[in-house]
C-alpha positions in Angstrom: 0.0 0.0 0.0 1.6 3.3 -1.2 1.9 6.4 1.4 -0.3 8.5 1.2 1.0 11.4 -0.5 0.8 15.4 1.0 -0.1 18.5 -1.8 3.0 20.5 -2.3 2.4 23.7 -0.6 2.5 26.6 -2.2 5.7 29.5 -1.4 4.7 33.0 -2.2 3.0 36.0 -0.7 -0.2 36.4 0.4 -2.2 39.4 -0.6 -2.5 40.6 2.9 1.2 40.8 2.5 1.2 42.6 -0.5 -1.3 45.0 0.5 1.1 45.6 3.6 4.3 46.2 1.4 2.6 48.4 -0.6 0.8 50.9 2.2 4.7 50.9 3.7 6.0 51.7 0.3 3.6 54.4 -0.5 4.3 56.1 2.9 7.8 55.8 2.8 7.2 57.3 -0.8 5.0 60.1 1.0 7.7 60.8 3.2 10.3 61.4 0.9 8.1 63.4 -1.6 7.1 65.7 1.4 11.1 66.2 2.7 12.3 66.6 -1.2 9.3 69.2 -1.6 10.3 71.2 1.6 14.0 71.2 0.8 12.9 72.8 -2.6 10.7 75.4 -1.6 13.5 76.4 1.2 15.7 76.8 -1.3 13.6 79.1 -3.7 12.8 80.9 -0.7 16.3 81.5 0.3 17.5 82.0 -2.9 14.6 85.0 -3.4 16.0 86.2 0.2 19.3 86.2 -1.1 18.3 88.4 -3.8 16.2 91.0 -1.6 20.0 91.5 0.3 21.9 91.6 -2.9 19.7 94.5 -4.0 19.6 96.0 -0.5 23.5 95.9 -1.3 23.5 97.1 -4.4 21.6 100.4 -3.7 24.3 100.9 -0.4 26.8 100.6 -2.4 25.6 103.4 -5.0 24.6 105.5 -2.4 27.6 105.3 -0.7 29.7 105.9 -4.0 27.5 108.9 -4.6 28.0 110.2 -1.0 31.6 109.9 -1.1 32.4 111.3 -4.5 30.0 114.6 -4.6 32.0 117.9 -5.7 31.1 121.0 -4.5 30.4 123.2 -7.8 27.1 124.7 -8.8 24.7 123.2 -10.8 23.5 125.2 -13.9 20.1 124.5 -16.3 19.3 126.4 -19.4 20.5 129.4 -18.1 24.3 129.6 -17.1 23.6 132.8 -15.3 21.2 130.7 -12.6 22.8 128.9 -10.3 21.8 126.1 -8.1 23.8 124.7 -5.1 26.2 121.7 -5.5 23.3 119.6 -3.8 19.3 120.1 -3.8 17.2 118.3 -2.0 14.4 117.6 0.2 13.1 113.8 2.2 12.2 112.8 -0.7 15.3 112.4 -2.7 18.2 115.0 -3.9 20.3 116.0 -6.9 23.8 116.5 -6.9 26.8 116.2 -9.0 29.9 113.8 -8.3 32.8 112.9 -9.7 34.8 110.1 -11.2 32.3 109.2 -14.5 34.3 106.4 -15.7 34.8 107.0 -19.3 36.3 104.4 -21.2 35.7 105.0 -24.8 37.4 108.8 -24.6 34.1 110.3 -25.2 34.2 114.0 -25.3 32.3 114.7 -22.5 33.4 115.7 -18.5 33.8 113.3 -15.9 31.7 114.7 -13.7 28.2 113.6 -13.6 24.5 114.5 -12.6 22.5 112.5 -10.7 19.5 112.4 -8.6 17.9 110.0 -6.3 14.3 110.1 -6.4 11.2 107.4 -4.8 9.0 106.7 -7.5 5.9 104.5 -5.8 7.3 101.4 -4.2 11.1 102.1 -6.2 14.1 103.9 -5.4 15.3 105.2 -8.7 18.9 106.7 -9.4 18.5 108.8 -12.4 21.8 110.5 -13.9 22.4 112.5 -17.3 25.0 112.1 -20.2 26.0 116.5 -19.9 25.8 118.7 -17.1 23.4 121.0 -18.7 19.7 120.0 -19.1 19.0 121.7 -22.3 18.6 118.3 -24.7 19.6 115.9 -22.4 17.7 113.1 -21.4 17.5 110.9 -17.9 18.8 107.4 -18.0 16.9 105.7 -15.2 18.0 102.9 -13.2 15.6 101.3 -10.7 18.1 100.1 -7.8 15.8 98.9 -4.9 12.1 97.5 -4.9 9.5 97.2 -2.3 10.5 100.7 -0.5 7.0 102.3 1.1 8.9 105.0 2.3 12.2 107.3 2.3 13.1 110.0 4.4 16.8 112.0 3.7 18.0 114.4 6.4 21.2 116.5 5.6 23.6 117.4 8.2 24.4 121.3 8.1 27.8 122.3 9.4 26.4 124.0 13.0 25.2 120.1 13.9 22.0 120.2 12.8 19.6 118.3 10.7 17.3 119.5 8.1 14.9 117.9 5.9 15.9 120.6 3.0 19.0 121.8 1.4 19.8 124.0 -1.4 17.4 126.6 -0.4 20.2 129.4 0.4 22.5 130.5 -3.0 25.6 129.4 -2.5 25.7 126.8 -0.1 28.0 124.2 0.1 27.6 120.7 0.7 26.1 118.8 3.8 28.1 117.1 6.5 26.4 114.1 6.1 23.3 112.6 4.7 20.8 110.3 6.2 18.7 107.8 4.8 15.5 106.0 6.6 13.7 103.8 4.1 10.7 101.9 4.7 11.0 98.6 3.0 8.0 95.6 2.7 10.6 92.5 3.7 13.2 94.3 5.9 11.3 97.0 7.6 12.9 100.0 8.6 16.2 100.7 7.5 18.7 103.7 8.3 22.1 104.6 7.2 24.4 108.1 7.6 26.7 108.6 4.9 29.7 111.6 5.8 30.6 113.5 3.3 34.3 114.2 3.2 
């Protein structure tokens, strides 16, 4: 009489196992799609920071450059015979002139330069022209610094004291120093006192 013989049983995975692996899978999955996600969004959001301080930087630095290079000459418009002061201005921005206008293709024109910094609805604008004289000349604009609500300049007069105007009285020279308070939407208020040397 023969054994009696057993089925083979079957290896493999049951579908309660399967079902198991795969609800670990997809929250392992989960996990890592919601870490990668974060990193990314950190990084745009750093990298935008960056650029808010970069142009915060920028507009220092060509403030400051204006600051320390003004000259102390009059400023003339159409009519050579009317004279402004070497710097005009009020707390809402100034114009001056300053030296040291790079001029590497020789052009005939000076190397001094006029400027003026004005706040044009949420942008700080530094606007400069290619002669000294109005008459035919046209701004060139440059937008250095978004987001400002506010500026307020303050000039430094030479008995100590500060005033929110200059340029009002013929012939007077430049400021001691200039101050700067801008409102601005990310870094709130900011203030910085250039000397004028």
């Amino acid at each position: 009489m023969s054994p009696m013989r057993h089925p083979k049983r079957l290896t493999g995975y049951t579908l309660i196992e399967i079902l198991i692996a795969v609800s670990i899978f997809s929250a392992l999955s989960l996990a890592a799609y919601t870490a990668v996600d974060s990193l990314a969004r950190a990084s745009v959001a750093t990298e935008a920071h960056a650029e808010k301080l970069a142009r915060i930087q920028y507009f220092l630095n060509r403030f400051s450059s204006d600051a320390q290079a003004l000259v102390s000459r009059p400023q003339f418009n159409d009519d050579p015979s009317r004279q402004k002061p070497a710097l005009v201005g009020d707390a809402a921005g100034f114009r001056a002139l300053r030296s040291g206008w790079d001029n590497p293709l020789n052009q005939p024109r000076s190397n001094l330069q006029r400027f003026e910094w004005i706040h044009s609805g949420t942008t700080l604008q530094r606007r400069h022209w290619p002669t000294l004289y109005q008459v035919g000349s046209e701004p060139l604009f440059d937008d250095v610094l978004e987001g400002v609500d506010g500026l307020s300049l303050r000039y430094l007069d030479a008995s100590g004291r500060w005033r929110d105007r200059w340029g009002d009285e013929p012939g007077q020279r430049l400021p001691r120093a200039i101050e700067a308070q801008i409102r601005h939407a990310d870094f709130g208020l900011l203030r910085r006192v250039w000397v004028i040397e």
